[in-house]
Biotite code that builds the C-alpha atoms (Angstrom):
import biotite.structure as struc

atoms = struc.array([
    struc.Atom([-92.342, 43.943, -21.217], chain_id="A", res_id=1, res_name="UNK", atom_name="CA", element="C"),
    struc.Atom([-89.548, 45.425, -23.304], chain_id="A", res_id=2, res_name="UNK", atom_name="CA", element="C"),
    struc.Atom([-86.562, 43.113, -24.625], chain_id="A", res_id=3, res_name="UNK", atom_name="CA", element="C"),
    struc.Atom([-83.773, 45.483, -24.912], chain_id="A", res_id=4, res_name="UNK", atom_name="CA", element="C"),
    struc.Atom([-79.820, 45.067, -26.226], chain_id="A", res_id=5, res_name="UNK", atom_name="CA", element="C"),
    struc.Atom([-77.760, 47.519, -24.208], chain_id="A", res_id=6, res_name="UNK", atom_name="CA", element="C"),
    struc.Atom([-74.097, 48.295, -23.761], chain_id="A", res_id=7, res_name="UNK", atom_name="CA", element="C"),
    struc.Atom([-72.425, 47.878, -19.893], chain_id="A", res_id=8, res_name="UNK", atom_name="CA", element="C"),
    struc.Atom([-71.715, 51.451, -20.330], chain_id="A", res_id=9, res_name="UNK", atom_name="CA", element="C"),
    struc.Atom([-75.249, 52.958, -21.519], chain_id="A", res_id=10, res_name="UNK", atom_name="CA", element="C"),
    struc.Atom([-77.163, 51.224, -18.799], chain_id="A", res_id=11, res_name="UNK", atom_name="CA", element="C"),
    struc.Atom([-79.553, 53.690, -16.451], chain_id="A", res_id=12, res_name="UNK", atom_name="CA", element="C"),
    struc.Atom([-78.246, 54.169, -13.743], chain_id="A", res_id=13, res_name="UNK", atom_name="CA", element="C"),
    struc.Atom([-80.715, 52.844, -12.018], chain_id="A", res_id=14, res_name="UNK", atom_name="CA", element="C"),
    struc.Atom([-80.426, 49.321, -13.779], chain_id="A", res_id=15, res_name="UNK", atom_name="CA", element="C"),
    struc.Atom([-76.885, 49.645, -13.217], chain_id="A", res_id=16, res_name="UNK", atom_name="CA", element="C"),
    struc.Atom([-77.264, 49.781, -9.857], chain_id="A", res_id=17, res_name="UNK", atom_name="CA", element="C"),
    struc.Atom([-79.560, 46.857, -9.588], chain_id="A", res_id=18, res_name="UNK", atom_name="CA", element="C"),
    struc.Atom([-77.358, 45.279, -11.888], chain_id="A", res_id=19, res_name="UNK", atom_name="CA", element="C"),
    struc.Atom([-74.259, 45.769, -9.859], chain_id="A", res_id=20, res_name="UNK", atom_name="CA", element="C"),
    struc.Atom([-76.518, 45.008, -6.166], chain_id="A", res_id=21, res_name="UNK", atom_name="CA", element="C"),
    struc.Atom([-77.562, 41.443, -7.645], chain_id="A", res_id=22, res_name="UNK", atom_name="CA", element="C"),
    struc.Atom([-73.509, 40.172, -9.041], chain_id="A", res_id=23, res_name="UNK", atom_name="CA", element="C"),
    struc.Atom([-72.020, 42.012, -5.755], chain_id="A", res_id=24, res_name="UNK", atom_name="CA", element="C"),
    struc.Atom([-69.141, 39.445, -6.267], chain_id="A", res_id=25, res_name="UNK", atom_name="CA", element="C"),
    struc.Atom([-69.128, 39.838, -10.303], chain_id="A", res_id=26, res_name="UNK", atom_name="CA", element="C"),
    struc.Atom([-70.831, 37.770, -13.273], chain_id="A", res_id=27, res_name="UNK", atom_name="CA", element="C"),
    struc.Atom([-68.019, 36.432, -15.283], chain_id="A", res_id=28, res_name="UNK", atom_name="CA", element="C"),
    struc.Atom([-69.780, 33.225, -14.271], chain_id="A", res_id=29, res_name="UNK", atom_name="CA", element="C"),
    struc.Atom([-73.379, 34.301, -16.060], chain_id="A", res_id=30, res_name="UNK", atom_name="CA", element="C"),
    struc.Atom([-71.899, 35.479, -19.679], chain_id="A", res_id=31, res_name="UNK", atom_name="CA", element="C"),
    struc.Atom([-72.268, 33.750, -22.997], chain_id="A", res_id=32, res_name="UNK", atom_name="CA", element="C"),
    struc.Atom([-71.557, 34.737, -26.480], chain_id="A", res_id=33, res_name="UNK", atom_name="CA", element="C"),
    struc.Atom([-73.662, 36.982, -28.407], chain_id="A", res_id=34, res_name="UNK", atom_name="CA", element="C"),
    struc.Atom([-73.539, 37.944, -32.130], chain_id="A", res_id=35, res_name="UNK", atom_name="CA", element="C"),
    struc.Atom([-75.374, 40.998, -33.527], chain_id="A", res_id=36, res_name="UNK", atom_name="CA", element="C"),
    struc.Atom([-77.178, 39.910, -36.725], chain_id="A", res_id=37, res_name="UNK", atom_name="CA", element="C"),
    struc.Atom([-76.352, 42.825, -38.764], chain_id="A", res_id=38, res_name="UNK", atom_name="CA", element="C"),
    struc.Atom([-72.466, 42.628, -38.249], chain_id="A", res_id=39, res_name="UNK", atom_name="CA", element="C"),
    struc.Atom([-69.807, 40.265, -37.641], chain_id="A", res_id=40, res_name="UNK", atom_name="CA", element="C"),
    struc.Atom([-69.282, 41.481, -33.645], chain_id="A", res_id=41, res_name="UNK", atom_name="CA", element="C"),
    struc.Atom([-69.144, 38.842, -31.346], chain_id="A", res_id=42, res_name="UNK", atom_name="CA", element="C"),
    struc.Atom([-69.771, 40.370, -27.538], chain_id="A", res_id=43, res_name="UNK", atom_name="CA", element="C"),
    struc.Atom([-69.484, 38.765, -24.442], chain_id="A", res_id=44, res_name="UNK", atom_name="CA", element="C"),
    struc.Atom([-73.132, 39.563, -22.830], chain_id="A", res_id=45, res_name="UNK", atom_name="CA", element="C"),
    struc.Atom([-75.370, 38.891, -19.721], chain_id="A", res_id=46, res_name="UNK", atom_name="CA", element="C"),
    struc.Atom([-79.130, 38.413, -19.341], chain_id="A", res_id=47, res_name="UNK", atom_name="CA", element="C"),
    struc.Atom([-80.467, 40.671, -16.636], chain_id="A", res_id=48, res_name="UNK", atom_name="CA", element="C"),
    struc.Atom([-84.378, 41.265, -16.198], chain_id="A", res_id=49, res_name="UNK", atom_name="CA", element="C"),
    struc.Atom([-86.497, 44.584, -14.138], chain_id="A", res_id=50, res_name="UNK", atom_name="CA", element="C"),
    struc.Atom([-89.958, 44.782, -13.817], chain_id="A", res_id=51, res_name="UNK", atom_name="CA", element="C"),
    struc.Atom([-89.635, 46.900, -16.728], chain_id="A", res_id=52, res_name="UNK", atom_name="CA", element="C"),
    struc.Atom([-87.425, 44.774, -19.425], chain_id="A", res_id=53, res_name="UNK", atom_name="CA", element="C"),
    struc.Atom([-85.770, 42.386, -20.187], chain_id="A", res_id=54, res_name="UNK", atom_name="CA", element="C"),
    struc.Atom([-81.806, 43.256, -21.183], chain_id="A", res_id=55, res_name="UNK", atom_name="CA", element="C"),
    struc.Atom([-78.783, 41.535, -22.988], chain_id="A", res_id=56, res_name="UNK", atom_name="CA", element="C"),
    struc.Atom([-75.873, 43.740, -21.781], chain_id="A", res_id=57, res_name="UNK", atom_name="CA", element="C"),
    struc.Atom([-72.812, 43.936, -23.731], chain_id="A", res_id=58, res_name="UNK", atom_name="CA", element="C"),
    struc.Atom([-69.789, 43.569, -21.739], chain_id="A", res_id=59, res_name="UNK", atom_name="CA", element="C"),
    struc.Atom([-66.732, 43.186, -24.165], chain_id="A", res_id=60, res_name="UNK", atom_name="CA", element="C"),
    struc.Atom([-66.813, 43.302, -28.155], chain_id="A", res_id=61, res_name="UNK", atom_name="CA", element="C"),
    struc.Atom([-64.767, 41.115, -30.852], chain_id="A", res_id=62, res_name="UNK", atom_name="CA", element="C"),
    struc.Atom([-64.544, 41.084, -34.402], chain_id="A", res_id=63, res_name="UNK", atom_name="CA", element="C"),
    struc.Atom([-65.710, 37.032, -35.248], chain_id="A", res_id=64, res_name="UNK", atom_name="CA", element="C"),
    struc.Atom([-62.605, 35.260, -37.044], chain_id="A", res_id=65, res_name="UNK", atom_name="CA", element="C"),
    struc.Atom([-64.584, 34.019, -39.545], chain_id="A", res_id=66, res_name="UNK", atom_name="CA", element="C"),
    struc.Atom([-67.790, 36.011, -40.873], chain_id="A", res_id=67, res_name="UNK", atom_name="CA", element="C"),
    struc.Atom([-69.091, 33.188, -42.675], chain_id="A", res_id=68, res_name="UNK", atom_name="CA", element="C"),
    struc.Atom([-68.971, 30.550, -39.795], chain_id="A", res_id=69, res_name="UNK", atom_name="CA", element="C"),
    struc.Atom([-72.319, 29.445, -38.121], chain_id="A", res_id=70, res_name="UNK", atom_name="CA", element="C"),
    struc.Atom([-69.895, 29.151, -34.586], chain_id="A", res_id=71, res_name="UNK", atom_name="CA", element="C"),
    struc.Atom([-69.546, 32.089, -32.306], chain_id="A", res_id=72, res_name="UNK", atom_name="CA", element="C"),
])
């Protein structure tokens, strides 16, 4: 199974459709902090798994205050 990192708006549209069938009611309840190790963006992201893979989908981006810091 693939792990994949994916952006809300590059999502197949079939995923997005699954995506948007299983948080009918949204997902602001499911999202946590995630920091891309090559940069210092901090995006607010959600797990979501097919039978294909397994995605992190990027719903809003930030610049982190403080590169250095270990805290998102």
């Amino acid at each position: 199974m693939k792990n994949l990192i994916v952006s809300f708006e590059k999502l197949p549209s079939d995923v997005l459709l699954a995506f948007q069938n299983t948080y009918p009611n949204g997902w602001e309840h499911e999202t946590f902090p995630f920091c891309m190790p090559t940069n210092n963006e901090v995006f607010t992201a959600i797990r979501f798994a097919t039978d294909e893979a397994n995605y992190v989908i990027k719903l809003e981006k930030r610049k982190r205050e403080h590169p250095d810091a270990l805290n998102i």
